[in-house]
PASEBA-1860 file (N, C-alpha, C; in nm, 3 decimals):
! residues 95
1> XXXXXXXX> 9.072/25.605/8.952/9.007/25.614/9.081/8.996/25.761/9.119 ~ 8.902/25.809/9.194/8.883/25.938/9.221/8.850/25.954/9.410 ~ 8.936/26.047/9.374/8.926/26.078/9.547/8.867/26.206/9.590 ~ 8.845/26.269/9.715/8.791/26.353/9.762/8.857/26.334/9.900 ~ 8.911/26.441/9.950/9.021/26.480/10.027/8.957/26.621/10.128 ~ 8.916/26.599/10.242/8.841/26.688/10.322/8.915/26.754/10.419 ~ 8.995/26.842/10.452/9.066/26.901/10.527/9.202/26.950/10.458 ~ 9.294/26.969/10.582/9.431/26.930/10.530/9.490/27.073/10.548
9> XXXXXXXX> 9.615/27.140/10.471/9.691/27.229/10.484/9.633/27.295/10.309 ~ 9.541/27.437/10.337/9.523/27.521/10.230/9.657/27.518/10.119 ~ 9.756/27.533/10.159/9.911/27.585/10.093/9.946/27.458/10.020 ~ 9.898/27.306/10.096/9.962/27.182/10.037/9.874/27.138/9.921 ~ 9.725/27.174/9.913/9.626/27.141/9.816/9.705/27.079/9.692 ~ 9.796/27.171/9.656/9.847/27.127/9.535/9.942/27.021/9.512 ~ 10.009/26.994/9.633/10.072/26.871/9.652/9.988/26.716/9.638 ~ 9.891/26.761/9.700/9.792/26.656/9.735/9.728/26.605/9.618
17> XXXXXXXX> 9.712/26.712/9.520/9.671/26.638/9.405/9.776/26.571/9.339 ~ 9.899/26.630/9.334/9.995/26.584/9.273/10.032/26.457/9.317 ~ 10.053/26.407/9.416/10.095/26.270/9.505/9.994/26.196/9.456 ~ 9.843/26.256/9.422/9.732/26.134/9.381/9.709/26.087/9.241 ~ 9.771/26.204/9.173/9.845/26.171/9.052/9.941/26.033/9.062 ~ 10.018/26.059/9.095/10.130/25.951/9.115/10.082/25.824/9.152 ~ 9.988/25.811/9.229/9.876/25.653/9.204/9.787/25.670/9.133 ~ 9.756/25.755/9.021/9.725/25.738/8.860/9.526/25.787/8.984
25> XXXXXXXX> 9.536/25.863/9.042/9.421/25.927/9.096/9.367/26.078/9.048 ~ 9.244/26.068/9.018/9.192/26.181/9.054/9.130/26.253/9.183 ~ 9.187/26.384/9.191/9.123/26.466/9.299/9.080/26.562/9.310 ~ 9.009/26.564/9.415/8.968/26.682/9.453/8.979/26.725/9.561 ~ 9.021/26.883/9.587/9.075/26.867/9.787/8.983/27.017/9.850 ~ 8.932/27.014/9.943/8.852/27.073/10.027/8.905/27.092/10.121 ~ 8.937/27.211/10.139/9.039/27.268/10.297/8.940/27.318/10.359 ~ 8.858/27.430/10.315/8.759/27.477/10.381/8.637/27.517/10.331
33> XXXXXXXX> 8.507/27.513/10.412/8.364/27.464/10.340/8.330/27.627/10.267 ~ 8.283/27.616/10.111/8.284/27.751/10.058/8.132/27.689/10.005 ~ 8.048/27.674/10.044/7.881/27.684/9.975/7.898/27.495/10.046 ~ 7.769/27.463/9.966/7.774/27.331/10.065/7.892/27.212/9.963 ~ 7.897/27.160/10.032/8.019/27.061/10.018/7.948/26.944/9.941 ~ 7.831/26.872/9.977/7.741/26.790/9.920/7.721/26.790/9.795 ~ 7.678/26.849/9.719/7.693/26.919/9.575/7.853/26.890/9.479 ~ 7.987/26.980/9.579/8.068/26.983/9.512/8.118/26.856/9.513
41> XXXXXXXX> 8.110/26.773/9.601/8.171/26.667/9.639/8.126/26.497/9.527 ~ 8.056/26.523/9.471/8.005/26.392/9.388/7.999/26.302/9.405 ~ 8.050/26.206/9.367/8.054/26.039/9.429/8.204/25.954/9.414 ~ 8.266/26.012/9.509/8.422/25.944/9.427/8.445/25.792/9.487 ~ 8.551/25.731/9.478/8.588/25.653/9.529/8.637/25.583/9.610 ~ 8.666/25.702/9.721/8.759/25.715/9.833/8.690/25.858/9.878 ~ 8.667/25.867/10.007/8.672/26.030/10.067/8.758/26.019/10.187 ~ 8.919/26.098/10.188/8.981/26.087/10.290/8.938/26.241/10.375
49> XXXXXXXX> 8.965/26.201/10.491/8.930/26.342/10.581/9.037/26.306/10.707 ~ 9.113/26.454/10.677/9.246/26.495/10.748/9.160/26.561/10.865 ~ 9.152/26.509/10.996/9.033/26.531/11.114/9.112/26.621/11.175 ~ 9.265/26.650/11.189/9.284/26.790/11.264/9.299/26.878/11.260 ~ 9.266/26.903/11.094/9.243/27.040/10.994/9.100/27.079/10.968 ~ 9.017/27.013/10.975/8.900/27.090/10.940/8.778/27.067/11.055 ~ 8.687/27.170/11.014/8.583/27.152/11.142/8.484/27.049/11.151 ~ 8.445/27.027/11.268/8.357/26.922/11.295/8.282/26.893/11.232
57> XXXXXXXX> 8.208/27.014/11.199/8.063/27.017/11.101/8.079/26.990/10.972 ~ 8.263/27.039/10.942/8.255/26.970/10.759/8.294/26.826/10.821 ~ 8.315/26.770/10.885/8.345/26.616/10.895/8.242/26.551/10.905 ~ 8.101/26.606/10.956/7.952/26.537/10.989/7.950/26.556/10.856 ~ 7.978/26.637/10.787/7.866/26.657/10.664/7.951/26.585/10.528 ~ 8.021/26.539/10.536/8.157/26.490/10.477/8.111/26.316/10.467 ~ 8.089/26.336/10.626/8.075/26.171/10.665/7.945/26.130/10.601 ~ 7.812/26.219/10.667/7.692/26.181/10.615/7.650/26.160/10.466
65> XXXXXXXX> 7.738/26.219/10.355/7.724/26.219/10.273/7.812/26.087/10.217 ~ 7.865/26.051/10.283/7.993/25.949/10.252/7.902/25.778/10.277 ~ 7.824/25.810/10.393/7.760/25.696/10.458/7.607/25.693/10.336 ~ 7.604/25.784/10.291/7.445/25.816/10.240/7.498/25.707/10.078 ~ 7.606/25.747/10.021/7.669/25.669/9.923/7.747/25.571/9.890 ~ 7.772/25.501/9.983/7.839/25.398/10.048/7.993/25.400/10.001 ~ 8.027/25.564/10.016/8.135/25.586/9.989/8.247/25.580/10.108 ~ 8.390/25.487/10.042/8.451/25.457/10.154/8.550/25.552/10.231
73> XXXXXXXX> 8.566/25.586/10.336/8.614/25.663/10.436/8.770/25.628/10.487 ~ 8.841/25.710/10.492/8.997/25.689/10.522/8.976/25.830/10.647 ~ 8.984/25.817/10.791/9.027/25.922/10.895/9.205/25.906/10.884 ~ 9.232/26.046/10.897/9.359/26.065/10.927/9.396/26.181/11.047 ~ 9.438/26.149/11.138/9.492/26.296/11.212/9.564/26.368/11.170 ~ 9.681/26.337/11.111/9.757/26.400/11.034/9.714/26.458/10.911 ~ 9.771/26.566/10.859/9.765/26.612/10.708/9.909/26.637/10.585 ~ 9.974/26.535/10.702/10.112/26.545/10.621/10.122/26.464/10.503
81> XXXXXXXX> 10.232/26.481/10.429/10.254/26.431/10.275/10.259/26.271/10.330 ~ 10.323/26.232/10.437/10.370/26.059/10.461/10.235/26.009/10.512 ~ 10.133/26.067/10.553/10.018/26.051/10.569/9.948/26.036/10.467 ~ 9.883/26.102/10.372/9.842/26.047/10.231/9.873/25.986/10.150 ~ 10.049/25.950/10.149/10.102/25.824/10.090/10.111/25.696/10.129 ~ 10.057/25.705/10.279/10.080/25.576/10.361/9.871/25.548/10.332 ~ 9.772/25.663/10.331/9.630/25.561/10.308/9.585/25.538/10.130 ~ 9.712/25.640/10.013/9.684/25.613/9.874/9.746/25.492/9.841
89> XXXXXXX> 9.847/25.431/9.925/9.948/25.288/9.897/9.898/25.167/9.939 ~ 9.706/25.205/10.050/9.660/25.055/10.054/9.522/25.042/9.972 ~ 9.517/25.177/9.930/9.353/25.174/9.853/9.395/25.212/9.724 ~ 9.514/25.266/9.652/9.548/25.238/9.518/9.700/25.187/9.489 ~ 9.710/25.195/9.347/9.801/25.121/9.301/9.916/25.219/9.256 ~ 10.019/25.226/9.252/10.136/25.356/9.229/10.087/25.333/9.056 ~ 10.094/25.472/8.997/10.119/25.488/8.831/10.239/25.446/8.757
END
């Protein structure tokens, strides 16, 4: 399964992949928008977006692209580690 991870803590990126590892996931994580996001972003299987880390405009453009592919959406306020283990433990399976 492949994910796409929109916000969050720059410093934790690497955690984040690692934890999505651990439900046998691939990722990819986007802290902040560097050229357009649409492009880098592909078609995964999941797009979570940590809403009190990143800006509005990457969340419209996050979303629109999410809605355009009927790709499914996880909001989180949080960007903590018990936060991405509590929405990877109902949309995947532990490795």
């Amino acid at each position: 399964m492949s994910i796409v991870i929109v916000g969050g803590n720059e410093r934790m990126a690497g955690q984040y992949v690692d934890i999505c590892k651990e439900y046998g996931c691939k990722a990819k994580v986007f802290t902040k928008e560097k050229g357009s996001l649409r492009k880098k972003m592909g078609c995964p299987d999941l797009l979570i977006l940590f809403t009190s880390t990143v800006s509005h405009k990457m969340v419209i453009s996050a979303s629109q692209e999410a809605k355009k592919n009927r790709i499914p959406v996880a909001h989180v306020h949080t960007s903590s580690v018990s936060a991405l283990h509590t929405i990877l433990s109902k949309h995947c399976q532990p490795a």
